[in-house]
DSSP file (Angstrom, degrees, kcal/mol; ACC not computed):
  #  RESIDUE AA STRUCTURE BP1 BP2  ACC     N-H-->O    O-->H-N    N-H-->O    O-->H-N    TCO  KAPPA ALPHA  PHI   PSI    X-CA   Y-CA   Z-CA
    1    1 A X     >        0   0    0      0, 0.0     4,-2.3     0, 0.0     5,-0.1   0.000 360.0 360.0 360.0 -18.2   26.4   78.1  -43.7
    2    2 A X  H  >  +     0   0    0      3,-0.1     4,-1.6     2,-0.1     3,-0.3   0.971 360.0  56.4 -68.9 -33.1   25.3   75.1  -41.8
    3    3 A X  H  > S+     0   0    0      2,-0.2     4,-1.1     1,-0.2     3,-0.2   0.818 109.7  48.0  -1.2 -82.1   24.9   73.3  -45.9
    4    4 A X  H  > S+     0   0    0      1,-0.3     4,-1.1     2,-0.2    -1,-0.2   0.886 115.7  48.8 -70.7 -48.2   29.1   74.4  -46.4
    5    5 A X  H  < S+     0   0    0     -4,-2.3     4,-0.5    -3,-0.3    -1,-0.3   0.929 115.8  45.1 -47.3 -77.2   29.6   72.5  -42.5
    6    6 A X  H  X S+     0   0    0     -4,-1.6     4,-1.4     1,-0.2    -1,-0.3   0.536 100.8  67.9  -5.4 -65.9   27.8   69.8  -43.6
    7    7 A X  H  X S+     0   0    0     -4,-1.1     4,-1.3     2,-0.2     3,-0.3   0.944  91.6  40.4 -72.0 -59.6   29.1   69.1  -46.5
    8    8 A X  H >X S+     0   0    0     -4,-1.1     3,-1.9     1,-0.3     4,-0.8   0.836 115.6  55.3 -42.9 -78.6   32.9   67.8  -46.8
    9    9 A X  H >> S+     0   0    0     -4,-0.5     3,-3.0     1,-0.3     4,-0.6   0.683 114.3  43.2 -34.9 -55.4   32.3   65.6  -43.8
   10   10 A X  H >X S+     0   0    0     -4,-1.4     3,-2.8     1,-0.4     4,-2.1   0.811 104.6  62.9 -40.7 -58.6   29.2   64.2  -46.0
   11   11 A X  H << S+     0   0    0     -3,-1.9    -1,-0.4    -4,-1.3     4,-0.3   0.551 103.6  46.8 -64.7  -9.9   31.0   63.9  -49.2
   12   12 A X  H << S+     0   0    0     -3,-3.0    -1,-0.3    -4,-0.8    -2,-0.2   0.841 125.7  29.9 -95.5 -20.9   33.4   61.4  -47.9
   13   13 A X  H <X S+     0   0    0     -3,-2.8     4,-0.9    -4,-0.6     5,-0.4   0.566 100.2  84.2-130.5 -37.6   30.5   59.2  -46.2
   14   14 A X  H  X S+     0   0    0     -4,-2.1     4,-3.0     3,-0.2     5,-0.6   0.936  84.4  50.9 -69.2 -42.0   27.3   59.9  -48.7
   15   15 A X  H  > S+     0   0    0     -4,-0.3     4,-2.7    -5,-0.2     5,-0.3   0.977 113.0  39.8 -72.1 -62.0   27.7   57.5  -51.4
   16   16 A X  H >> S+     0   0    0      1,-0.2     4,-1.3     2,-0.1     3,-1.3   0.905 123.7  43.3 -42.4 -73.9   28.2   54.1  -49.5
   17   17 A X  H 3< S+     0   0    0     -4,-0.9     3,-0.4     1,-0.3    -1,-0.2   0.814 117.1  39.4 -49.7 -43.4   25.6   55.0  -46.9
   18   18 A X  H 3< S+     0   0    0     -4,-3.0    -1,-0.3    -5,-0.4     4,-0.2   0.875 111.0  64.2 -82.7 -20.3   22.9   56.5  -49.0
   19   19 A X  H << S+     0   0    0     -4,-2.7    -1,-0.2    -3,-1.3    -2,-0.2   0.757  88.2  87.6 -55.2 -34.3   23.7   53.4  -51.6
   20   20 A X  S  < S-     0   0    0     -4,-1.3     2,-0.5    -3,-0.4     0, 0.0  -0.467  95.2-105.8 -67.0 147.3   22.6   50.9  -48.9
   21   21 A X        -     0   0    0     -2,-0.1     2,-0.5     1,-0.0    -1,-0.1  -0.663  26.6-130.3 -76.0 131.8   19.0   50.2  -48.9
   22   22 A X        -     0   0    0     -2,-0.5   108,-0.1    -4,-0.2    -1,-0.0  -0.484  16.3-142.5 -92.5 134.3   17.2   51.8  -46.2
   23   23 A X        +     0   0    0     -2,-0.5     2,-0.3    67,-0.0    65,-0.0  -0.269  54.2 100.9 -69.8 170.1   14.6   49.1  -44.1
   24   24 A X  S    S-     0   0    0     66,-0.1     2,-0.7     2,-0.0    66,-0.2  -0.822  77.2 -59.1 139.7-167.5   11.4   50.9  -43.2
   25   25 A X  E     -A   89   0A   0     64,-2.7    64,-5.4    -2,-0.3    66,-0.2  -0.901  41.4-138.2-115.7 121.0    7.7   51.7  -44.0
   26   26 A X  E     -A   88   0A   0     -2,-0.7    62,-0.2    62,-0.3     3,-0.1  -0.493  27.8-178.8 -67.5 151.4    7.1   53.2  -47.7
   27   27 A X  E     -     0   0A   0     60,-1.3    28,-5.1     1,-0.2    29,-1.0   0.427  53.3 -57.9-121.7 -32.2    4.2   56.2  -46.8
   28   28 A X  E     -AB  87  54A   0     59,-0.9    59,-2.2    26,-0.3     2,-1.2  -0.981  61.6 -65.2 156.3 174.2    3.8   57.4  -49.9
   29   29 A X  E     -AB  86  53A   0     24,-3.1    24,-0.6    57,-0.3    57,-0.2  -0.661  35.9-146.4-100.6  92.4    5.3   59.0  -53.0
   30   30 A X  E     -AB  85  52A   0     55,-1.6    55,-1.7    -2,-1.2     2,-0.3  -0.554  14.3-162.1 -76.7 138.5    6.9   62.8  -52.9
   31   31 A X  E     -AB  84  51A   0     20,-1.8    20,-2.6    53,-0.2     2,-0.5  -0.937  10.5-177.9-119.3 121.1    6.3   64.7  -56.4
   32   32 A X  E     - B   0  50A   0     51,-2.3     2,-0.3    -2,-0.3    18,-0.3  -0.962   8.0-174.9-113.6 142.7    8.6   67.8  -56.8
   33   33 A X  E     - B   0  49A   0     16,-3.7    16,-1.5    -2,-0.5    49,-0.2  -0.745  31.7-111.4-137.8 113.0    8.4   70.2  -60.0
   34   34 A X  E     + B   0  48A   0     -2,-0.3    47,-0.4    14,-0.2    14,-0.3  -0.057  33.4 173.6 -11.3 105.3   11.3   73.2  -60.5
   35   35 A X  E    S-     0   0A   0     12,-4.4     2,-0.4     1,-0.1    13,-0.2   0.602  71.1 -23.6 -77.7 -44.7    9.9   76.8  -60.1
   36   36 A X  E     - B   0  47A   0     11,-1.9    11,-2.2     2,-0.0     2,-0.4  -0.877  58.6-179.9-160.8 146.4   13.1   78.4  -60.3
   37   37 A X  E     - B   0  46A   0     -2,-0.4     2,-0.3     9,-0.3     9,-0.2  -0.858   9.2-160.3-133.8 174.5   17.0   77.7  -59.7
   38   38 A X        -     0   0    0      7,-0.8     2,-0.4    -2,-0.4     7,-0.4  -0.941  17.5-150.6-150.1 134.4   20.3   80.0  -60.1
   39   39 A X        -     0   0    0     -2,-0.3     5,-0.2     5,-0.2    -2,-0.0  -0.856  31.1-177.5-154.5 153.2   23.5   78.5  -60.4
   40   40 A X        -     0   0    0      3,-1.1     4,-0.1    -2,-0.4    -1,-0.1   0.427  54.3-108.6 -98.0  -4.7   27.0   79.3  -59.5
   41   41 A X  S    S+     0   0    0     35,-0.1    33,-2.4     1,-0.1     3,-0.1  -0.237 116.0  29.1  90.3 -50.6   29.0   76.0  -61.1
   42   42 A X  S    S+     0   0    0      1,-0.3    30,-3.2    31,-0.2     2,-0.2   0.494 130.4  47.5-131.2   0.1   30.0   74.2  -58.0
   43   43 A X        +     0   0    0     28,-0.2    -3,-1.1    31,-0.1     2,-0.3  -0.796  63.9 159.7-147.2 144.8   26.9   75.7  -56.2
   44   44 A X        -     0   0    0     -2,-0.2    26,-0.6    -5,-0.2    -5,-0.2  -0.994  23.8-156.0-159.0 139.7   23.6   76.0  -56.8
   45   45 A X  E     + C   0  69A   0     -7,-0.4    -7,-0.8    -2,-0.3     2,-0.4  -0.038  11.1 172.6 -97.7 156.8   19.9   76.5  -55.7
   46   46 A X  E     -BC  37  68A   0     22,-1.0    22,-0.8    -9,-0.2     2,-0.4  -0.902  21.7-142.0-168.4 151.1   16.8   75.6  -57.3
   47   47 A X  E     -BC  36  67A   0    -11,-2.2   -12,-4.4    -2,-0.4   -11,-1.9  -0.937  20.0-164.3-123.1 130.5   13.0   76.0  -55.5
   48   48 A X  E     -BC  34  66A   0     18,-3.1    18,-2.6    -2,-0.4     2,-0.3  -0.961  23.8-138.8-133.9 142.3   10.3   73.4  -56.0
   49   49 A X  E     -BC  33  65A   0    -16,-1.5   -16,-3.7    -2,-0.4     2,-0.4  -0.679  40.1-169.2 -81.7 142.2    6.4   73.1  -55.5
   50   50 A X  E     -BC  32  64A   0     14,-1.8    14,-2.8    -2,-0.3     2,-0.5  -0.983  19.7-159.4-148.6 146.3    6.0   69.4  -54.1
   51   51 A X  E     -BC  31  63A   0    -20,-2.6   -20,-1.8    -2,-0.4     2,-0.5  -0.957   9.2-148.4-125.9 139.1    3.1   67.2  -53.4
   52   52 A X  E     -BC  30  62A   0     10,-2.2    10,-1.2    -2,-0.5     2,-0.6  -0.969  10.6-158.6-105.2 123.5    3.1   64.0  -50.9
   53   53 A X  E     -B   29   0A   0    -24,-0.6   -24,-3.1    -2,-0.5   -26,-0.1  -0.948  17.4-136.9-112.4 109.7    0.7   61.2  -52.1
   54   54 A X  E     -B   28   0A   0     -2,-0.6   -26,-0.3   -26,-0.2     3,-0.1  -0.224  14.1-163.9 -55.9 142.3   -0.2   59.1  -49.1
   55   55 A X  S    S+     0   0    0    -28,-5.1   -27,-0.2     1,-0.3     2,-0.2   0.882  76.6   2.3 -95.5 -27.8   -0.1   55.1  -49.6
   56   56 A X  S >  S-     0   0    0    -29,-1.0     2,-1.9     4,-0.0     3,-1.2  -0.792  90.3 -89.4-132.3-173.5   -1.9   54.3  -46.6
   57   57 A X  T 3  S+     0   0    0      1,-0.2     3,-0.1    -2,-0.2   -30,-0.0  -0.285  99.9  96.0 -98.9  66.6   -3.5   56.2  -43.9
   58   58 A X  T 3  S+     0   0    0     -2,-1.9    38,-2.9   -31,-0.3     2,-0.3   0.546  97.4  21.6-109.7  -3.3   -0.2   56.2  -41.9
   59   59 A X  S <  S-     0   0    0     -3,-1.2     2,-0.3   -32,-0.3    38,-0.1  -0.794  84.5-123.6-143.5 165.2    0.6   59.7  -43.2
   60   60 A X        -     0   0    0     36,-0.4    -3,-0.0    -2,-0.3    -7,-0.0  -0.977  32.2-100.9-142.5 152.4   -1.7   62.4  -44.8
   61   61 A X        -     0   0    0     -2,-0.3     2,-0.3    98,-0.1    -8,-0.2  -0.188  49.0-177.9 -68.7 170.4   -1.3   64.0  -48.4
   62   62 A X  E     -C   52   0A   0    -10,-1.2   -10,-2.2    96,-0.2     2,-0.4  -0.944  33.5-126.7-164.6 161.0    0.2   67.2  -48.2
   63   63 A X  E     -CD  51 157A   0     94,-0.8    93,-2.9    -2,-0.3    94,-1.1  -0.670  43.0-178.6 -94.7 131.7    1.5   70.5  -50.6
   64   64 A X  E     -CD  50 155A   0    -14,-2.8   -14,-1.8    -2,-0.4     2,-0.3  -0.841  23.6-133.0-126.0 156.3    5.3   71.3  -49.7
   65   65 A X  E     -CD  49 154A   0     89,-1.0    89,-2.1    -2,-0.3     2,-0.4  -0.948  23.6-164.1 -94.0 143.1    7.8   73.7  -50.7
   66   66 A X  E     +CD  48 153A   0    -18,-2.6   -18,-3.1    -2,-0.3     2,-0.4  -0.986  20.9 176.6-139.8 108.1   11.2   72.9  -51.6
   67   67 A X  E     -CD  47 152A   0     85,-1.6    85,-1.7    -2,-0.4     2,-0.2  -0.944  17.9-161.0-132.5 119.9   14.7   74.4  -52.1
   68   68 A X  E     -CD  46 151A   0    -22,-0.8   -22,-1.0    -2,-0.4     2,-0.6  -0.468   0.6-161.3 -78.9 161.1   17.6   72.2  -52.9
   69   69 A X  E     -CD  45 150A   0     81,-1.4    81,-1.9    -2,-0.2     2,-0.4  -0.990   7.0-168.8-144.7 146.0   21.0   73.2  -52.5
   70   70 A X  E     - D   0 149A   0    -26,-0.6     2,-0.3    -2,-0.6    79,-0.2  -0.900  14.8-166.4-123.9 157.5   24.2   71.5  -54.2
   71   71 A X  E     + D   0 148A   0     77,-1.1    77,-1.0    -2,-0.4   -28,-0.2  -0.740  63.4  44.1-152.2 104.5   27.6   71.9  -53.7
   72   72 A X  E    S- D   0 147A   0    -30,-3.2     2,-0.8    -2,-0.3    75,-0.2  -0.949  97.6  -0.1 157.4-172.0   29.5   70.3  -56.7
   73   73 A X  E     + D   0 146A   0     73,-1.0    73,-1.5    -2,-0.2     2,-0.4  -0.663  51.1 169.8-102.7 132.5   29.3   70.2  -60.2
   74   74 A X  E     + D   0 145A   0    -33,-2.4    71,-0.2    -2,-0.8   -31,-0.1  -0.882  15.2 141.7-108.7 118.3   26.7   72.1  -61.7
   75   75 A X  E     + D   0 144A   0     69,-1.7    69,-1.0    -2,-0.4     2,-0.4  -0.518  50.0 108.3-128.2  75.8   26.8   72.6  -65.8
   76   76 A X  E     - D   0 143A   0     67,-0.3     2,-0.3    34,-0.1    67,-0.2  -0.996  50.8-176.1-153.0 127.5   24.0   72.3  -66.2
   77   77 A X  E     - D   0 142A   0     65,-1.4    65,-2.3    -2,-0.4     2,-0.2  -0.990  22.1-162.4-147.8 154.3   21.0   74.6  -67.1
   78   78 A X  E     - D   0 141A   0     -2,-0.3    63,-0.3    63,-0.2     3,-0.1  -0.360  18.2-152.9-120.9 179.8   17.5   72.9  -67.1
   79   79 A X  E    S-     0   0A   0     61,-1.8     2,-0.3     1,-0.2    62,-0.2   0.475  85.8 -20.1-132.3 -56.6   14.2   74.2  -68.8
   80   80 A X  E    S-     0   0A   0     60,-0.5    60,-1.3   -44,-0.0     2,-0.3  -0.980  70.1-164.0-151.1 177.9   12.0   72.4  -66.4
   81   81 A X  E     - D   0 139A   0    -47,-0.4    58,-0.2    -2,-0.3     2,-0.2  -0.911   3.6-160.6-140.0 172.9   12.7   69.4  -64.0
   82   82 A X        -     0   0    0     56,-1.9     2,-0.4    -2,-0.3   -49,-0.2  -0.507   8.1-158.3-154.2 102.2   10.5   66.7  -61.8
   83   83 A X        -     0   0    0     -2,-0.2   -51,-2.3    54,-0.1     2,-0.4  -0.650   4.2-167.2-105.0 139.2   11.7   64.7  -59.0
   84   84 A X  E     +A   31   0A   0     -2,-0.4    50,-1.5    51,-0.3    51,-0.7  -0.943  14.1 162.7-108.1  89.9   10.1   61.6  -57.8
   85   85 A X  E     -AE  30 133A   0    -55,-1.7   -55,-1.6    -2,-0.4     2,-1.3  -0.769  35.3-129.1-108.5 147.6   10.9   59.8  -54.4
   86   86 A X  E     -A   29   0A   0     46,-5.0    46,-0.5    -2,-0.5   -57,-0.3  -0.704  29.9-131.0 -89.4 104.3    9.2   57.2  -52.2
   87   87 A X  E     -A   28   0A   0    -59,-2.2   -60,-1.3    -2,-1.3   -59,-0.9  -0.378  26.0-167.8 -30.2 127.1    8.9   58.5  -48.6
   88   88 A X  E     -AF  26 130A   0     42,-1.8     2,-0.7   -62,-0.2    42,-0.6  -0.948  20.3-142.3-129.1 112.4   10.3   55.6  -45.9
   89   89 A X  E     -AF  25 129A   0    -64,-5.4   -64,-2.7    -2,-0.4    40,-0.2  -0.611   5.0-157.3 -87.6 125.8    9.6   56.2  -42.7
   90   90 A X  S    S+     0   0    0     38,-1.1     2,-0.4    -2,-0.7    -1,-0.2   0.484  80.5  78.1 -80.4 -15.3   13.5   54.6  -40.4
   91   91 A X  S    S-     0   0    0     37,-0.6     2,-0.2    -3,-0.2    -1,-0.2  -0.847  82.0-137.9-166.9 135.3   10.6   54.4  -37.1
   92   92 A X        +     0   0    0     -2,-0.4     2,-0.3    -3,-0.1    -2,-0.0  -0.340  46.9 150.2 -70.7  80.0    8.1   52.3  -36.2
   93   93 A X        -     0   0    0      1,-0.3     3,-0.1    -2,-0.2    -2,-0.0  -0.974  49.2-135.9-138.4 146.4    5.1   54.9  -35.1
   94   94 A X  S    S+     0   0    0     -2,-0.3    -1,-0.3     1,-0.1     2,-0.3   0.972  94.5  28.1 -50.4 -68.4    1.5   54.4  -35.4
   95   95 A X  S    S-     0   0    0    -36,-0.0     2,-0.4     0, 0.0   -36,-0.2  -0.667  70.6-155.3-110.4 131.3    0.7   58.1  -36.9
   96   96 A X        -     0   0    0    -38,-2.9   -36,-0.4    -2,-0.3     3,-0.1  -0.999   9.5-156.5-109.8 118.8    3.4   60.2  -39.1
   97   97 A X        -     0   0    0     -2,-0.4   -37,-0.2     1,-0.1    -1,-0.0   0.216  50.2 -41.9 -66.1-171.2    3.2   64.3  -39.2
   98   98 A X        -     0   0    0      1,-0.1    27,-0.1   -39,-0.1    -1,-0.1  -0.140  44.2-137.7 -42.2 164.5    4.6   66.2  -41.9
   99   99 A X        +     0   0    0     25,-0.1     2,-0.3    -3,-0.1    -1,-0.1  -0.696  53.0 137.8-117.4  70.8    7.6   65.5  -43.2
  100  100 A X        +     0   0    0     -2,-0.1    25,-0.3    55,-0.0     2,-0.2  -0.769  33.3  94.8-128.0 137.6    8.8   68.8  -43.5
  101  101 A X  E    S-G  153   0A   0     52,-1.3    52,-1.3    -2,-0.3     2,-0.4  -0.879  80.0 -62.7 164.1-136.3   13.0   69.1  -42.3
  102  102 A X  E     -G  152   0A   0     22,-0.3    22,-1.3    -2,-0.2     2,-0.3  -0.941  42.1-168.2-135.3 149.7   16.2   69.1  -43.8
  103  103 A X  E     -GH 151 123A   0     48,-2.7    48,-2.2    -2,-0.4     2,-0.4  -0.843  10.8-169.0-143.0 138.9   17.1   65.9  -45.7
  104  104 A X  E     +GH 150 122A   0     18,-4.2    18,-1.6    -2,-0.3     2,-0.2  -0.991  28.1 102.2-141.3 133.8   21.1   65.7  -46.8
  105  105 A X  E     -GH 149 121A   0     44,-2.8    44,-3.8    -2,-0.4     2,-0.2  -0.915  61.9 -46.1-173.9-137.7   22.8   63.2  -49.1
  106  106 A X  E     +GH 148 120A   0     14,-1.1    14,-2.7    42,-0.3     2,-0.2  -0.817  42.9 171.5-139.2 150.2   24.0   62.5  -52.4
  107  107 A X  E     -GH 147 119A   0     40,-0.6    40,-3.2    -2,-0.2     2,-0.3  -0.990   7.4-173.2-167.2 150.8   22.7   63.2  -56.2
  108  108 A X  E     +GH 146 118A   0     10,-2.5    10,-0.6    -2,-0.2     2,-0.3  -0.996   4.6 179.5-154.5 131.8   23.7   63.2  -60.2
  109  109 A X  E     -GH 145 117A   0     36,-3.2    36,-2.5    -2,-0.3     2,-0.4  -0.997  13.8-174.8-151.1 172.9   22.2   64.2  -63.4
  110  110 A X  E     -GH 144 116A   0      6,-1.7     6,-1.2    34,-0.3     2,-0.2  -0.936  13.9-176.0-148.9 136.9   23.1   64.1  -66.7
  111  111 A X  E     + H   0 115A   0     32,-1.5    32,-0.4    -2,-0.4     4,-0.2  -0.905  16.3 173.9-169.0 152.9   20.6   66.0  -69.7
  112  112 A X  S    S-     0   0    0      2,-2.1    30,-0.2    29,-0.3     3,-0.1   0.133  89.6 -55.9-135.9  -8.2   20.9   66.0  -73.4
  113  113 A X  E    S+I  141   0A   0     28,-2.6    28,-1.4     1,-0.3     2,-0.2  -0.443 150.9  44.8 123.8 -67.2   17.8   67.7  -74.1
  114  114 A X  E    S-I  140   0A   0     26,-0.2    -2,-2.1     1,-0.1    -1,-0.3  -0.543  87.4-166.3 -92.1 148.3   16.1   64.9  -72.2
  115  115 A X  E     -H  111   0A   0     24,-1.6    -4,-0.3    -4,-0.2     2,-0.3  -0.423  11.2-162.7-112.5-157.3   18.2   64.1  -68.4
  116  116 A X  E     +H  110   0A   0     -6,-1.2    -6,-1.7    -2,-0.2    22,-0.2  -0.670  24.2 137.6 178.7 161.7   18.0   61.5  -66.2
  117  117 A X  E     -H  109   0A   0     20,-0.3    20,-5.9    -2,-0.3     2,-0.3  -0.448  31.2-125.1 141.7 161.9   19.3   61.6  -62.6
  118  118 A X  E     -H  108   0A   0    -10,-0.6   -10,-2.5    18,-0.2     2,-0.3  -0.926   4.1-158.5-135.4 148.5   18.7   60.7  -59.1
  119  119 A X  E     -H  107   0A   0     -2,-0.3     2,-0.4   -12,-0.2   -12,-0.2  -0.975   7.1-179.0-135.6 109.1   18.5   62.0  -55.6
  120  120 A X  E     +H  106   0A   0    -14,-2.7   -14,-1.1    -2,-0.3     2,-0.4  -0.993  25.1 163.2-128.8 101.6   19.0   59.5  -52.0
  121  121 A X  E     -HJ 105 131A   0     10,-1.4    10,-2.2    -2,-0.4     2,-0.5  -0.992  24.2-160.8-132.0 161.8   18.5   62.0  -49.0
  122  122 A X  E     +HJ 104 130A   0    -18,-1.6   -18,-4.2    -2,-0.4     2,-0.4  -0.949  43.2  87.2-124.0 139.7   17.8   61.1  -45.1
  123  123 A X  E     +HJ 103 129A   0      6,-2.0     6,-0.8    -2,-0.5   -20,-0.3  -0.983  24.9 138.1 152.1-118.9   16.3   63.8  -42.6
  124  124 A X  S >  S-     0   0    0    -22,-1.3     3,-1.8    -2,-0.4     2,-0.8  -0.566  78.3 -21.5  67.6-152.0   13.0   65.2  -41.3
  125  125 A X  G >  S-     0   0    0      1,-0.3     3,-0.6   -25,-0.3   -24,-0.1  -0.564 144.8  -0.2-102.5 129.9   12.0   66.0  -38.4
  126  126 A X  G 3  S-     0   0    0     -2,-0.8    -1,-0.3     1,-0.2    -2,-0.1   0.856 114.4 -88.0  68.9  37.7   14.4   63.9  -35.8
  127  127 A X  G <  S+     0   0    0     -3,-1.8     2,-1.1   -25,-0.2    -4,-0.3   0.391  93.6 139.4  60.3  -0.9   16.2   62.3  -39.2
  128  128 A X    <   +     0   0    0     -3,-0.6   -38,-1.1    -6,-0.1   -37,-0.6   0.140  49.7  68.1 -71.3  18.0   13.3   59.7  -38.8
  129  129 A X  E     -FJ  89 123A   0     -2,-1.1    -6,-2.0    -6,-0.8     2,-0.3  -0.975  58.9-155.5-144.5 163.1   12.7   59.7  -42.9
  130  130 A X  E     -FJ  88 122A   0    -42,-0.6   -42,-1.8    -2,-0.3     2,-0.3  -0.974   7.0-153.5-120.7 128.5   14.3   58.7  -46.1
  131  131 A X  E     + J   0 121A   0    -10,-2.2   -10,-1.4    -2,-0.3     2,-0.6  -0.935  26.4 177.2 -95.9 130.6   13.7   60.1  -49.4
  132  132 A X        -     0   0    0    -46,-0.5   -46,-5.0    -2,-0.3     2,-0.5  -0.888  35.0 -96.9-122.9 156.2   14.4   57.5  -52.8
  133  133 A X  B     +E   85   0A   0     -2,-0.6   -48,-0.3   -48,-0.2     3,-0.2  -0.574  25.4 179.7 -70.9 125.8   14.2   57.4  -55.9
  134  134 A X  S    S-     0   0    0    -50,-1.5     2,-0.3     1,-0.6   -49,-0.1   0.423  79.9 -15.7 -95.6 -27.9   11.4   55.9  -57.1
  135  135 A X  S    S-     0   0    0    -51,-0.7    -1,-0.6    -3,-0.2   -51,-0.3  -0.825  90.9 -80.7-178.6 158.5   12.5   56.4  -61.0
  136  136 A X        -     0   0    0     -2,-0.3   -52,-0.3     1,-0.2   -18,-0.2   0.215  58.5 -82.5 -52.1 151.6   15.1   58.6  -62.2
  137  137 A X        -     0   0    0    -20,-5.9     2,-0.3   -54,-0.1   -20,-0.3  -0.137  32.6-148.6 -48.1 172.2   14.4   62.8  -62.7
  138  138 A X        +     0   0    0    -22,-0.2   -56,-1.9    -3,-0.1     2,-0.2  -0.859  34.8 155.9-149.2 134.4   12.8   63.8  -65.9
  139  139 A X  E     -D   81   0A   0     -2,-0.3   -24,-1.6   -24,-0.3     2,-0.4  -0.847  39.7-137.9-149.5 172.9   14.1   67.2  -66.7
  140  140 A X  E     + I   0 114A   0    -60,-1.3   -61,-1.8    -2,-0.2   -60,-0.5  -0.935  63.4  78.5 -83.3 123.3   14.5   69.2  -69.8
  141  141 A X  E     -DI  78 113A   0    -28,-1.4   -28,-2.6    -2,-0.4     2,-0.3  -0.999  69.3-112.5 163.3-150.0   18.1   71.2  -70.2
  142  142 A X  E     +D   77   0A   0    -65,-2.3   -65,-1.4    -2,-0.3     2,-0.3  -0.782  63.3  81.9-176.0 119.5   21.4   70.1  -71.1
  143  143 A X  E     -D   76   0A   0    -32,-0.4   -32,-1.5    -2,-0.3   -67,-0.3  -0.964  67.6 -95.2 167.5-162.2   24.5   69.9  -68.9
  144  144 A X  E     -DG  75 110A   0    -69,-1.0   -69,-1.7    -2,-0.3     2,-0.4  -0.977  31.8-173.5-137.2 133.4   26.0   67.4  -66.1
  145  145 A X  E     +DG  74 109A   0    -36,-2.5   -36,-3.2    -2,-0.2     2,-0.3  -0.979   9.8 163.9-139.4 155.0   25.4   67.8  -62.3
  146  146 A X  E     +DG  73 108A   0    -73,-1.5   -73,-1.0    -2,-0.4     2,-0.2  -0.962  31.3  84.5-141.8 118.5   27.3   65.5  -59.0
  147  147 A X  E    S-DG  72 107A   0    -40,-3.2   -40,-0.6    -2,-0.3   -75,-0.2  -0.792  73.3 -45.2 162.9 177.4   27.4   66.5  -55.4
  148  148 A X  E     -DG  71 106A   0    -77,-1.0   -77,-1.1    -2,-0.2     2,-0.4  -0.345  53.1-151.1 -63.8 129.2   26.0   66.7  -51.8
  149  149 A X  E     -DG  70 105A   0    -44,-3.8   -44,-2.8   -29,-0.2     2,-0.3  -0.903  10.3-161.8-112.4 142.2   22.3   67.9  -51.7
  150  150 A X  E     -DG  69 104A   0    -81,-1.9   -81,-1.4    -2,-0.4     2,-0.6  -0.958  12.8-168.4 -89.9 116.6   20.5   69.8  -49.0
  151  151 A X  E     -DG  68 103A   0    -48,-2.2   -48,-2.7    -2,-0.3     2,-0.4  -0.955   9.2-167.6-119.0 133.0   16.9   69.6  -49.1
  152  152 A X  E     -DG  67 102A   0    -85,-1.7   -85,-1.6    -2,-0.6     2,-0.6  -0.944   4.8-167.1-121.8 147.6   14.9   71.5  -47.3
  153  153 A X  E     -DG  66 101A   0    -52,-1.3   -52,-1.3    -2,-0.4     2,-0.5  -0.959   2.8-172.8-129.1 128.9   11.1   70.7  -47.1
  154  154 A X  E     -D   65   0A   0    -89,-2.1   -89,-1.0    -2,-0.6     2,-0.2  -0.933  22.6-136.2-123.8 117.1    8.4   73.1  -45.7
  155  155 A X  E     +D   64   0A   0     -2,-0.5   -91,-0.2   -91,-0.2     3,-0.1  -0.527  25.6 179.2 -88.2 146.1    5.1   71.7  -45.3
  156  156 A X  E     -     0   0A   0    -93,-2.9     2,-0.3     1,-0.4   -92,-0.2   0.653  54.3 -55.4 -95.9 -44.7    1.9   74.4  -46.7
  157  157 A X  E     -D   63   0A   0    -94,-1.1   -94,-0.8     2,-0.0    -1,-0.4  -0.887  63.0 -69.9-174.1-171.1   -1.1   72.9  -46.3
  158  158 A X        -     0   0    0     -2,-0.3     2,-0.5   -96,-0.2   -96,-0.2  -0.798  60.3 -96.8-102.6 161.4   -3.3   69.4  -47.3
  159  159 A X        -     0   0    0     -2,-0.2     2,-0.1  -107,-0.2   -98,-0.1  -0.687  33.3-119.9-107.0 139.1   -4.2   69.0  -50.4
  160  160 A X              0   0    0     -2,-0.5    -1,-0.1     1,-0.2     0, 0.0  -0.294 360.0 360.0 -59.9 129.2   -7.6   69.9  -51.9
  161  161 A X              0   0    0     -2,-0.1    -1,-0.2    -3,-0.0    -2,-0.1   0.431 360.0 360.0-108.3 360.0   -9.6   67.7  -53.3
């Protein structure tokens, strides 16, 4: 329930804020891809396998799990989906852990067959990260979706080479 708390205040506040560009140190590139979602219409779940690809050695790759949560409108039903952000680290630290937390902002897509859409959330652990869009989604489905996202990121492991 804290997501439902969260949200109204947000909705009034997410699009100017997350719209500004955020200063900071790029780390690396977060890779999401859809294992499974449910949705209710104006909210709706979806669980993603995620990979972090370091850009320098201020942050180390790592294998994530993922569950968004929306609260807005979802018409939308997808076949598969892949979200792309740059990681930005908001403070100025030699070494950066996981970035495993809960990230809130604001997100749209639009599918046809083919979608598009994009995702701007801030959080981790002590709000100290930014997630951006790096390039639009790529999904397969067809439908419309707009509203406040909750992300939650739970770091698994490093990744094997």
């Amino acid at each position: 329930m804290k997501f439902l708390a969260l949200a109204i205040p947000a909705l009034f506040t997410a699009f100017p804020v997350f719209a500004a560009e955020h200063k900071g140190i790029e780390l690396g590139v977060l890779s999401c891809n859809l294992t499974e979602d449910s949705n209710a219409i104006v909210y709706s779940e979806a669980d993603y396998e995620c990979t972090l690809q370091s850009s320098n050695n201020a942050i180390s790759d790592g294998l994530y799990h993922g569950q968004i949560k929306r609260l807005g409108v979802d018409l939308e039903w997808k076949a598969d989906e892949t979200l792309v952000w740059a990681v930005i680290a908001l403070t100025e630290n030699t070494k950066y852990g996981p970035i495993e937390g809960d990230y809130i902002g604001a997100g749209a897509d639009l599918a046809a067959g083919f979608g598009l859409g994009a995702n701007v959330l801030v959080g981790g652990l002590g709000k100290s990260f930014a997630l951006q869009p790096v390039s639009v989604s790529a999904e397969s489905g067809i439908g419309l979706t707009a509203g406040i996202e909750e992300l939650k990121l739970n770091y698994e492991g490093e990744v094997l080479n």
